[in-house]
N, CA, C and O atoms as a GROMACS GRO file, in nm:
protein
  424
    1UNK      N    1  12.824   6.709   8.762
    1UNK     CA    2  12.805   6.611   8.659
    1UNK      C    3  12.903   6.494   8.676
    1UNK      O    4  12.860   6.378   8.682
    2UNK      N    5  13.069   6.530   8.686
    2UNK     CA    6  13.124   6.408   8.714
    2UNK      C    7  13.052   6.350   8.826
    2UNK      O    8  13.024   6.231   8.817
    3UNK      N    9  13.010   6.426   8.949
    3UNK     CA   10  12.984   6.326   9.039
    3UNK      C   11  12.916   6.235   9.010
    3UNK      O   12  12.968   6.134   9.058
    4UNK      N   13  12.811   6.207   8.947
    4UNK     CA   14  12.710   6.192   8.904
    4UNK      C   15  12.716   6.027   8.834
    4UNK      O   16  12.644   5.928   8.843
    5UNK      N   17  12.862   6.064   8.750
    5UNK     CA   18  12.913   6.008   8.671
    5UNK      C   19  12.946   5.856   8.742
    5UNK      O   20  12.914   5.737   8.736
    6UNK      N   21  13.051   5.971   8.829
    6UNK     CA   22  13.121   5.838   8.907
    6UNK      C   23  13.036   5.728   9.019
    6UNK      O   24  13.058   5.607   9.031
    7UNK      N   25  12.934   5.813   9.097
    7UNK     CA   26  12.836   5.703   9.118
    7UNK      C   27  12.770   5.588   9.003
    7UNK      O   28  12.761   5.469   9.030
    8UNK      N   29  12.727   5.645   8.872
    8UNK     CA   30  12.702   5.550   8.785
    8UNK      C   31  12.811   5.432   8.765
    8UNK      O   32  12.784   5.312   8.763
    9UNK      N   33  12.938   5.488   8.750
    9UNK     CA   34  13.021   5.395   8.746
    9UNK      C   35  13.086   5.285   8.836
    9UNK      O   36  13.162   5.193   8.806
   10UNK      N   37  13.032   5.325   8.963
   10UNK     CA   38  13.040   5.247   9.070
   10UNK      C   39  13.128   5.311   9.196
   10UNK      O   40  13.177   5.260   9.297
   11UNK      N   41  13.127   5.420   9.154
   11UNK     CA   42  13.194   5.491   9.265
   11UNK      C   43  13.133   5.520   9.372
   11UNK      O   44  13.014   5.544   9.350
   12UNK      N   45  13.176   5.531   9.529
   12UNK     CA   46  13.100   5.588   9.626
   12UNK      C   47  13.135   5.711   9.667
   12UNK      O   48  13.240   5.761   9.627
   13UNK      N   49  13.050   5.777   9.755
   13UNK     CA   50  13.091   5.919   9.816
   13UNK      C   51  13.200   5.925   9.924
   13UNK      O   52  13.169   5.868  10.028
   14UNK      N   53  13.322   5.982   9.920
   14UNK     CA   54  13.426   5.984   9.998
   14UNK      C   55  13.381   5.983  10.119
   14UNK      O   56  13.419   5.899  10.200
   15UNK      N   57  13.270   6.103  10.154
   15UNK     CA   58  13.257   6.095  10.311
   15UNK      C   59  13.209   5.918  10.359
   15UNK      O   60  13.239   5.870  10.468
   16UNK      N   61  13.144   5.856  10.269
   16UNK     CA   62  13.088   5.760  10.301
   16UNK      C   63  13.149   5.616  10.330
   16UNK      O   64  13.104   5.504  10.356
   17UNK      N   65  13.267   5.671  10.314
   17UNK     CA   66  13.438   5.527  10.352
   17UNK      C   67  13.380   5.494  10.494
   17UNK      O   68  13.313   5.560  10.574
   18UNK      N   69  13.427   5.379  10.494
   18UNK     CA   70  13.407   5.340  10.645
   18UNK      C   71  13.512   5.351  10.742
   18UNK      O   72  13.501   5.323  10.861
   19UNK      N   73  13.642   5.405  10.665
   19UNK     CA   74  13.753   5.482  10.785
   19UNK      C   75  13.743   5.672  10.784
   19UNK      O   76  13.827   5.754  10.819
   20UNK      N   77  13.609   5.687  10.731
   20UNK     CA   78  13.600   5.815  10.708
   20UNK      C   79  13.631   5.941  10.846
   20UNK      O   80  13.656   6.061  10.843
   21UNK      N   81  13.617   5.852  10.945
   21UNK     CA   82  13.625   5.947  11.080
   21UNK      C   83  13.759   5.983  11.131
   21UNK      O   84  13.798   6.074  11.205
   22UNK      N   85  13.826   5.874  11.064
   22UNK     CA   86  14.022   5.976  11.018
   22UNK      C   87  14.009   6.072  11.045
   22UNK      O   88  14.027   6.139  11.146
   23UNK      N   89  13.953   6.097  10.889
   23UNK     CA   90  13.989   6.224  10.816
   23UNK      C   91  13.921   6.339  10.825
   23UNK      O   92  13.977   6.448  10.813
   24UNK      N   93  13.751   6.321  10.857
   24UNK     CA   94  13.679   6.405  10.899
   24UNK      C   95  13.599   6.351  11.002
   24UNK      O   96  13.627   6.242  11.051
   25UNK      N   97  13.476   6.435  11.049
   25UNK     CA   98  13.434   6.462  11.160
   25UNK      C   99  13.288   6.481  11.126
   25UNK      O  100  13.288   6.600  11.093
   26UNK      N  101  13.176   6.444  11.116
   26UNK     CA  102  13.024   6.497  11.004
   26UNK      C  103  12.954   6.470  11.165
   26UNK      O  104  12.946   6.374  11.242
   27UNK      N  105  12.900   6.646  11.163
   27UNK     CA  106  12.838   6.694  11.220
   27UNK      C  107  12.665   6.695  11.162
   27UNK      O  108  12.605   6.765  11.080
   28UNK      N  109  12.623   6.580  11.252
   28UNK     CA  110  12.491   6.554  11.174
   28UNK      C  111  12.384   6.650  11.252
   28UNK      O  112  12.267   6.636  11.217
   29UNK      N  113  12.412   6.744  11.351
   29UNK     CA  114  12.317   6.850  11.453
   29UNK      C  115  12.326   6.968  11.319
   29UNK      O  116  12.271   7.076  11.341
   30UNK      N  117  12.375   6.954  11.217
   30UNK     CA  118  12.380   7.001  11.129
   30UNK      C  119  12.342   6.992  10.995
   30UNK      O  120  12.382   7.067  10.907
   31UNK      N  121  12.266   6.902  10.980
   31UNK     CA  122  12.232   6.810  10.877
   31UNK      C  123  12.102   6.771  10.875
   31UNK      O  124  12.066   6.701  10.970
   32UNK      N  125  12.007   6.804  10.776
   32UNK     CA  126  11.878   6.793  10.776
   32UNK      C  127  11.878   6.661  10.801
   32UNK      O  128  11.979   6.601  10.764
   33UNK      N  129  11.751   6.569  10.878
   33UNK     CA  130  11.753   6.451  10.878
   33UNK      C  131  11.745   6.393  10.756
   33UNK      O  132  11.823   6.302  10.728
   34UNK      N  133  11.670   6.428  10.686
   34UNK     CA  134  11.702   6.354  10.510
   34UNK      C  135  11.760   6.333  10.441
   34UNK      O  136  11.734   6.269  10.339
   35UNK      N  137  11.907   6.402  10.490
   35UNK     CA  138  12.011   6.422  10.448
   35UNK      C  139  12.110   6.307  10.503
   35UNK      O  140  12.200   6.252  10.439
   36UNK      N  141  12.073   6.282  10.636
   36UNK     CA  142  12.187   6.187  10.680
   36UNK      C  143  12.228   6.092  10.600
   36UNK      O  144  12.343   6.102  10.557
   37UNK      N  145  12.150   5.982  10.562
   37UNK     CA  146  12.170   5.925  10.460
   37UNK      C  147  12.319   5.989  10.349
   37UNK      O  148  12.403   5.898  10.352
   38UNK      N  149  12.338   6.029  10.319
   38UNK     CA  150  12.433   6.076  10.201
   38UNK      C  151  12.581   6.097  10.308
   38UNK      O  152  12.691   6.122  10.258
   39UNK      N  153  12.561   6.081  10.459
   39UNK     CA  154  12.665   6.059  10.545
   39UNK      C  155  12.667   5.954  10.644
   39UNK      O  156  12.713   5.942  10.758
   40UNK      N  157  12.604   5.883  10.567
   40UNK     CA  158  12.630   5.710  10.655
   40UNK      C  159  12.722   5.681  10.572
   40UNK      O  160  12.742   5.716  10.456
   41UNK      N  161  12.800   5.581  10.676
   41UNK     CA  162  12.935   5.493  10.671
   41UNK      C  163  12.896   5.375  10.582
   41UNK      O  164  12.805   5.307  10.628
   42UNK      N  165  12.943   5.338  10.472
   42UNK     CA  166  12.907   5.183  10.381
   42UNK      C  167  12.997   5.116  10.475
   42UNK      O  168  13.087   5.177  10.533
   43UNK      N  169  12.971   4.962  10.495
   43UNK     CA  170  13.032   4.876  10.575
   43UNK      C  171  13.167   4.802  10.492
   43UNK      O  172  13.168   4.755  10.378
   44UNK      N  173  13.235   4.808  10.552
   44UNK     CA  174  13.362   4.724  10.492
   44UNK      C  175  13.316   4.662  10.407
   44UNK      O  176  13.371   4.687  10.300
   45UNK      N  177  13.216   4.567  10.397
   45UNK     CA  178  13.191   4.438  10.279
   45UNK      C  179  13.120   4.536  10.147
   45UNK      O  180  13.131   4.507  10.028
   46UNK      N  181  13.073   4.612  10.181
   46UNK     CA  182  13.068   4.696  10.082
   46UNK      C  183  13.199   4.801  10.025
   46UNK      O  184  13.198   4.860   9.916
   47UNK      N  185  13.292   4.806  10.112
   47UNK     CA  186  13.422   4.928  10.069
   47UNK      C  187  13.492   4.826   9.985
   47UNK      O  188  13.509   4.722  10.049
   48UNK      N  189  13.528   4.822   9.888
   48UNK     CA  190  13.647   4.749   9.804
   48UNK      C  191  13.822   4.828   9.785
   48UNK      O  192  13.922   4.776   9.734
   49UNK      N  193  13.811   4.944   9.835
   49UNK     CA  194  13.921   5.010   9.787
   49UNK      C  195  14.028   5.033   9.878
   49UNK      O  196  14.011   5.066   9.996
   50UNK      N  197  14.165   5.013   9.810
   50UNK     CA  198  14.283   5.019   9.871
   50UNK      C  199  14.341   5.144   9.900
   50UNK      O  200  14.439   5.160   9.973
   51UNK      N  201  14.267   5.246   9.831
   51UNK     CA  202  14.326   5.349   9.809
   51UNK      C  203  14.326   5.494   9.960
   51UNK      O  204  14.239   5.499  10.047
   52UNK      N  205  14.384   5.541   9.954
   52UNK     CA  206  14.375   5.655  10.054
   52UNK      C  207  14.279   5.760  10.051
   52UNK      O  208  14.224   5.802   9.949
   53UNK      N  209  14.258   5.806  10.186
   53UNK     CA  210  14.095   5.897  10.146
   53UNK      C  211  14.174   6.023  10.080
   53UNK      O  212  14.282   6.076  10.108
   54UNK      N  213  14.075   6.049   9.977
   54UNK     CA  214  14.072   6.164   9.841
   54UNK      C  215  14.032   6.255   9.911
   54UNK      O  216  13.916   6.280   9.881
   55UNK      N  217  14.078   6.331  10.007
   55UNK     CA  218  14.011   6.482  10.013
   55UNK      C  219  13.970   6.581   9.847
   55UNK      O  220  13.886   6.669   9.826
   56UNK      N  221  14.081   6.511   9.749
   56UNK     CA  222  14.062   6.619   9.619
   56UNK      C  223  13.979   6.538   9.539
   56UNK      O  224  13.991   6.553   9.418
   57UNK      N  225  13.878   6.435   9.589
   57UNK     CA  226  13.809   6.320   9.462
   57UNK      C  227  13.699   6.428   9.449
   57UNK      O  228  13.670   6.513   9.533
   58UNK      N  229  13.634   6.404   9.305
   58UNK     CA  230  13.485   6.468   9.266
   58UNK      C  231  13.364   6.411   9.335
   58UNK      O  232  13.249   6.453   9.318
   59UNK      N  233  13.424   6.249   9.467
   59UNK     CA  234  13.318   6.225   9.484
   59UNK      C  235  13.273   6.236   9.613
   59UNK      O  236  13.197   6.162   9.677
   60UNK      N  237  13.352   6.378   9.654
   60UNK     CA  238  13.346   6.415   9.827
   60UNK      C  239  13.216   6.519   9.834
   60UNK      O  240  13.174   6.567   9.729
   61UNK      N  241  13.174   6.542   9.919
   61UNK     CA  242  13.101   6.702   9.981
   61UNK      C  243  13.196   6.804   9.997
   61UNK      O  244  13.317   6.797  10.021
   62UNK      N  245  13.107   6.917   9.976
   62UNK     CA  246  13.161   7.031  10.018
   62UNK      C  247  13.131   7.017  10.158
   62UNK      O  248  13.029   6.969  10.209
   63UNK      N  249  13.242   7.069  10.218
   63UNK     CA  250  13.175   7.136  10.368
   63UNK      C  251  13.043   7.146  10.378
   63UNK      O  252  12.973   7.079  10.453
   64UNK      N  253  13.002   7.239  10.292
   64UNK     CA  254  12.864   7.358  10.348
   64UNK      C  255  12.737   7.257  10.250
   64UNK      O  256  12.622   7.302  10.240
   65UNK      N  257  12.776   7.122  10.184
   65UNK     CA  258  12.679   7.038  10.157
   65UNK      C  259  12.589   7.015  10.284
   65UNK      O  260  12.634   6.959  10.384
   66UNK      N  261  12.445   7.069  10.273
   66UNK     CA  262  12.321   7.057  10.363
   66UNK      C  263  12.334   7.091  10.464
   66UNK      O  264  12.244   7.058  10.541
   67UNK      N  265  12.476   7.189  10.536
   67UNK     CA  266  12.466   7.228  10.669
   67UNK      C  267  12.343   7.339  10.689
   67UNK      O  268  12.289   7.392  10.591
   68UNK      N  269  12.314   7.359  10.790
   68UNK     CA  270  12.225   7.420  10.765
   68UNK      C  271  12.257   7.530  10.918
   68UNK      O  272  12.168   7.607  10.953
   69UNK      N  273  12.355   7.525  10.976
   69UNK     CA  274  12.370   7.664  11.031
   69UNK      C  275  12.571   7.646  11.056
   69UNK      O  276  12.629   7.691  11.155
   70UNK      N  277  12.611   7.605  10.992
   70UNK     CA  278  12.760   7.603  11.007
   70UNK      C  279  12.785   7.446  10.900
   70UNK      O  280  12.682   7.392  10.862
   71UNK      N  281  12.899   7.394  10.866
   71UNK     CA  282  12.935   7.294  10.781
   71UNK      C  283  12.923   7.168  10.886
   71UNK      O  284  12.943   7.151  11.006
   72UNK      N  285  12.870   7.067  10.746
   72UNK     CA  286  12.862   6.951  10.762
   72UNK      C  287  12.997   6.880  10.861
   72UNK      O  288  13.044   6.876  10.975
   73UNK      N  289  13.002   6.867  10.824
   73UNK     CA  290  13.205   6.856  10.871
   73UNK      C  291  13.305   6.928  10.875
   73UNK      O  292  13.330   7.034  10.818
   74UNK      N  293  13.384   6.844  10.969
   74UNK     CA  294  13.502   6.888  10.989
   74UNK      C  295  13.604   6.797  10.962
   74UNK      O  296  13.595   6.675  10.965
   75UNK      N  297  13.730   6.883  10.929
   75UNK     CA  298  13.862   6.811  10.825
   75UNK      C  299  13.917   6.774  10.963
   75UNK      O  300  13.908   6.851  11.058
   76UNK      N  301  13.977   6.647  10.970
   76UNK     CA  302  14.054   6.617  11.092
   76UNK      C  303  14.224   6.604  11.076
   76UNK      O  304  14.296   6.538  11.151
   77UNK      N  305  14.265   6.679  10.965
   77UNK     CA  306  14.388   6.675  10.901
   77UNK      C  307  14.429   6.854  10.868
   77UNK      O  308  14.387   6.935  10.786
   78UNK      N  309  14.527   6.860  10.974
   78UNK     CA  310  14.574   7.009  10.949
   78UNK      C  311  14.587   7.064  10.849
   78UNK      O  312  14.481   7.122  10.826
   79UNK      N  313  14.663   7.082  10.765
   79UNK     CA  314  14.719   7.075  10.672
   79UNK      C  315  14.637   7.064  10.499
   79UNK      O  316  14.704   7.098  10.402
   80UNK      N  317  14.497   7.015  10.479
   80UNK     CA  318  14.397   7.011  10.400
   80UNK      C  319  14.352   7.127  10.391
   80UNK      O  320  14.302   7.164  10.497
   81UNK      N  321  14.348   7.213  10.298
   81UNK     CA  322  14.250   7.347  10.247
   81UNK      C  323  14.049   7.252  10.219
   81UNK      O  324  13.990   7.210  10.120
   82UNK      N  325  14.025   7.256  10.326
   82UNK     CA  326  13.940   7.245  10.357
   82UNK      C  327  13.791   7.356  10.253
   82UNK      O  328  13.670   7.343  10.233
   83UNK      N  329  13.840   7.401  10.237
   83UNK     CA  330  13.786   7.504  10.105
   83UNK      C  331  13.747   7.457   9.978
   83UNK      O  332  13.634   7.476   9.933
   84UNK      N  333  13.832   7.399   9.922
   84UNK     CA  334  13.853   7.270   9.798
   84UNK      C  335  13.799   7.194   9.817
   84UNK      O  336  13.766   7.140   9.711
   85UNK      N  337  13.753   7.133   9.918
   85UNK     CA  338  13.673   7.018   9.945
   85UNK      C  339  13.567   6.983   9.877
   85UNK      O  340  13.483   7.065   9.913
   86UNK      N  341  13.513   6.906   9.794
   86UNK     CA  342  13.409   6.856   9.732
   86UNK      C  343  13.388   7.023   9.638
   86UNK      O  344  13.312   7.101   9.695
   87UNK      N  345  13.445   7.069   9.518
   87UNK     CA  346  13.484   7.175   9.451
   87UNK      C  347  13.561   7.151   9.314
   87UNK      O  348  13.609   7.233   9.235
   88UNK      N  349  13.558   7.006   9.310
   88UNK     CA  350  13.691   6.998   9.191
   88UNK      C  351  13.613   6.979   9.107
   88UNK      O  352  13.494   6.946   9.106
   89UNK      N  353  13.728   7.014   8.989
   89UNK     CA  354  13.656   7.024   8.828
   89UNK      C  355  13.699   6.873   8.748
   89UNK      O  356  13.642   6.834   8.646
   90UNK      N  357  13.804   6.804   8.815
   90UNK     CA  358  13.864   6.694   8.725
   90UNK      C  359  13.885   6.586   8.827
   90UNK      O  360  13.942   6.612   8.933
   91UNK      N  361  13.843   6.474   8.802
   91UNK     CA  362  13.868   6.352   8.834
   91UNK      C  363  13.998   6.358   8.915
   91UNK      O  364  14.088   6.413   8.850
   92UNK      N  365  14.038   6.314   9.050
   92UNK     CA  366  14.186   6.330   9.086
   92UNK      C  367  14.216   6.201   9.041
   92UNK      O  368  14.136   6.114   9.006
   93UNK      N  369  14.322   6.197   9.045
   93UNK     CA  370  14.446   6.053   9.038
   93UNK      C  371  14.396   5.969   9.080
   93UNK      O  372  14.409   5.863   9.018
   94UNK      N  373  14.320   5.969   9.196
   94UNK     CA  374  14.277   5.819   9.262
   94UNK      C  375  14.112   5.764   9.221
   94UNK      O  376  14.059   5.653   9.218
   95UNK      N  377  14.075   5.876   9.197
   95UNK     CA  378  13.951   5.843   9.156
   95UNK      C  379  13.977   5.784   8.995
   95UNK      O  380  13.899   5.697   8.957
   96UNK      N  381  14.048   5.814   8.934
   96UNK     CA  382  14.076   5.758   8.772
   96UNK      C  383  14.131   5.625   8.814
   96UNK      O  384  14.086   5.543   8.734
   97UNK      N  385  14.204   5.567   8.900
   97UNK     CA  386  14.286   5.473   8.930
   97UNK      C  387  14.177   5.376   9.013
   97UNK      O  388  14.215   5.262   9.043
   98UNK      N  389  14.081   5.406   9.041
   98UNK     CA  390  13.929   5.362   9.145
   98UNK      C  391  13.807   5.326   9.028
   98UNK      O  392  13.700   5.268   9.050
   99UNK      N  393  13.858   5.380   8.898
   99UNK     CA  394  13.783   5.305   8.800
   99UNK      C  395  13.831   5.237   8.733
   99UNK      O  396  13.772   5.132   8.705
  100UNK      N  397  13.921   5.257   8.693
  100UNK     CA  398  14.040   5.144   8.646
  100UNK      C  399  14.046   5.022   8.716
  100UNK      O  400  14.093   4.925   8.657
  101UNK      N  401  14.014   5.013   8.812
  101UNK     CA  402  14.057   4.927   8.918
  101UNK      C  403  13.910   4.831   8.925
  101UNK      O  404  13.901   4.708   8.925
  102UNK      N  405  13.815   4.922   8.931
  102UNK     CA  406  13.672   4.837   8.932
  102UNK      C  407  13.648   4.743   8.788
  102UNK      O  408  13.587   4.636   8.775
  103UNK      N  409  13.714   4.818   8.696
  103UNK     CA  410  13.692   4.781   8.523
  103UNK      C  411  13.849   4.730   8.485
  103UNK      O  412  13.875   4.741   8.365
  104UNK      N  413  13.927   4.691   8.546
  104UNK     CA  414  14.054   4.635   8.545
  104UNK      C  415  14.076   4.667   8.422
  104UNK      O  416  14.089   4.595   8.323
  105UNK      N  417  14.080   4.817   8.434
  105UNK     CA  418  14.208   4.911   8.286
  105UNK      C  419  14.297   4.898   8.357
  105UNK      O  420  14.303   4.864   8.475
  106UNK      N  421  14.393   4.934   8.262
  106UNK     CA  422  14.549   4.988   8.252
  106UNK      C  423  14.569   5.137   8.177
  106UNK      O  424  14.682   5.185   8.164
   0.00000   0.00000   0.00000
């Protein structure tokens, strides 16, 4: 439901950053073709944000989002519990600070 949310509000899908290949790795031999879509890259003129990629945002994938014989991706950062991934119950820090920022709260 947040996800849901935060697209309404103008949020995009983490995997879908256009420095997304940092951080992960999206294995599309894995990925229904209908699916790709939801793991294309938005182009810079579309990215507005300063912020660092959210492995903990509500508006990532799980791993095992549409894989269909092993996970979508792979974490390219040791150290990430890769498990948690697209799993959270609450808005992280940056994603609250990514609407604030679109709607210039404080």
């Amino acid at each position: 439901m947040l996800h849901g949310m935060g697209l309404t509000v103008g949020l995009i899908n983490e995997q879908e950053r256009p420095d997304r290949d940092q951080y992960i790795e999206v294995n599309y031999q894995n990925i229904p073709e209908d699916w790709h879509s939801q793991y294309e890259k938005v182009s810079d003129k579309e990215f507005f944000h300063s912020h660092p990629y959210d492995y903990g945002s509500v508006m990532h994938y799980p791993m095992t989002a549409r894989g269909i014989y092993k996970d979508a991706f792979e974490v390219r950062q040791p150290l990430v519990d890769a498990k948690k991934i697209g799993k959270m119950k609450r808005l992280s820090v940056l994603d609250i600070d990514k609407i604030n920022n679109l709607y210039k709260m404080e």
